[in-house]
C-alpha positions as CSV (number, residue, x, y, z in Angstrom):
1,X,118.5,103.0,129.8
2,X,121.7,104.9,129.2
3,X,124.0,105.6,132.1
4,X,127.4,107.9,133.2
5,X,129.3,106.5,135.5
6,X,132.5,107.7,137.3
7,X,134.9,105.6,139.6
8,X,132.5,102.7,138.9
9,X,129.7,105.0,140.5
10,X,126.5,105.3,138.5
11,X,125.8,109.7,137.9
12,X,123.1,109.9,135.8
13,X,120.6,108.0,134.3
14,X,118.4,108.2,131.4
15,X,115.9,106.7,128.5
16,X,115.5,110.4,127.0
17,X,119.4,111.3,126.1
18,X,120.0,113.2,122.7
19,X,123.0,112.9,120.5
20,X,124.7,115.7,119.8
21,X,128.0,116.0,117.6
22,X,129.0,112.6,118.9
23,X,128.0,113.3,122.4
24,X,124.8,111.9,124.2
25,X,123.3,115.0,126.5
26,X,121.5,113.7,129.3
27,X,118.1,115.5,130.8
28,X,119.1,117.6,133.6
29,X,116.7,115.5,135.7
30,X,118.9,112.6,135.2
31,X,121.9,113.7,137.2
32,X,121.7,112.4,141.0
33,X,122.5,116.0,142.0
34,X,125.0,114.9,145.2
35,X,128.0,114.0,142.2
36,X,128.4,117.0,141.1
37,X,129.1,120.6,141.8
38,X,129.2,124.4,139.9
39,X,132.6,125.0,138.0
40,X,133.8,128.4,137.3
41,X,135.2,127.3,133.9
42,X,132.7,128.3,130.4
43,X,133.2,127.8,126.9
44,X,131.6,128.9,123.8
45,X,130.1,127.1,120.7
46,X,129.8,128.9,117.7
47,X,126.3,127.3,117.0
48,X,125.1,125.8,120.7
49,X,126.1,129.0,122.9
50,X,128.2,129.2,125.9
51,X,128.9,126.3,127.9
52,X,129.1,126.1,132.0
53,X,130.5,123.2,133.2
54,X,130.5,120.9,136.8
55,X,133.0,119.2,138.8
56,X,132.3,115.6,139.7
57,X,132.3,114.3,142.5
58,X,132.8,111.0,143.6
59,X,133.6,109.6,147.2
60,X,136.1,112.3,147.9
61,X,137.6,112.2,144.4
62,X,136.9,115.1,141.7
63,X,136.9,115.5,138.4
64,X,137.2,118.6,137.5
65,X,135.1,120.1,134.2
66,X,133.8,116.6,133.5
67,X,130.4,117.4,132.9
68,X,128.7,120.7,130.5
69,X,125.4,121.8,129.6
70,X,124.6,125.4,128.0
71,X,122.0,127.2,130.1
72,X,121.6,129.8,127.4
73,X,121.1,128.1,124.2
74,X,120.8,129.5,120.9
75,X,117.9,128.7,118.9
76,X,119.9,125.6,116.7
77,X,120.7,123.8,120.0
78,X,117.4,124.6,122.2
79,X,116.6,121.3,121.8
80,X,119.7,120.5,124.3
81,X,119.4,123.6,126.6
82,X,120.3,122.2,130.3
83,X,121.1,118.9,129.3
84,X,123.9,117.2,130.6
85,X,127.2,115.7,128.2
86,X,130.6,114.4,129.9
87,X,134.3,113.5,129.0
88,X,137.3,113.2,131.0
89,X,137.0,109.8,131.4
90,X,133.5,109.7,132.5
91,X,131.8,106.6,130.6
92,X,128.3,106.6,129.1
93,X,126.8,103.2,128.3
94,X,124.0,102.3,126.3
């Protein structure tokens, strides 16, 4: 099972992640949904699409941006669309 955890706080959980450039994206079904919250910030990937990001959220503290997914794949990184990657000190475990 691979985890992301935050302030020591388990925020998603998973045995179906996919690897992607390095980072593992985590089913959208994965996230317990009370950690995190809708950013304002996007970004775009040349070959994925444009990315929306969330804020999370963790007794009172927030990381802002920590979390992406790309609603609106294109067809190279469908495979992905709506998953879930983090950074910003987030830590995934295997």
């Amino acid at each position: 099972m691979t985890k992301a955890l935050w302030n020591g706080t388990v925020i998603a959980e998973s045995d179906k992640c996919q690897e992607v450039e390095g980072n593992l994206y985590f089913p959208s079904e994965a996230l317990i949904a009370e950690y995190f919250t809708d950013s304002t910030t996007s970004t775009v990937c040349v070959w994925k699409g444009t990315a929306r990001y969330f804020d999370v959220v963790v007794d009172g503290a927030i990381n802002p941006d920590a979390a992406w997914y790309y609603p609106d794949t294109k067809s190279a990184a469908d495979h992905i669309k709506n998953c879930v990657a983090f950074w910003r000190g987030v830590k995934v475990e295997r």
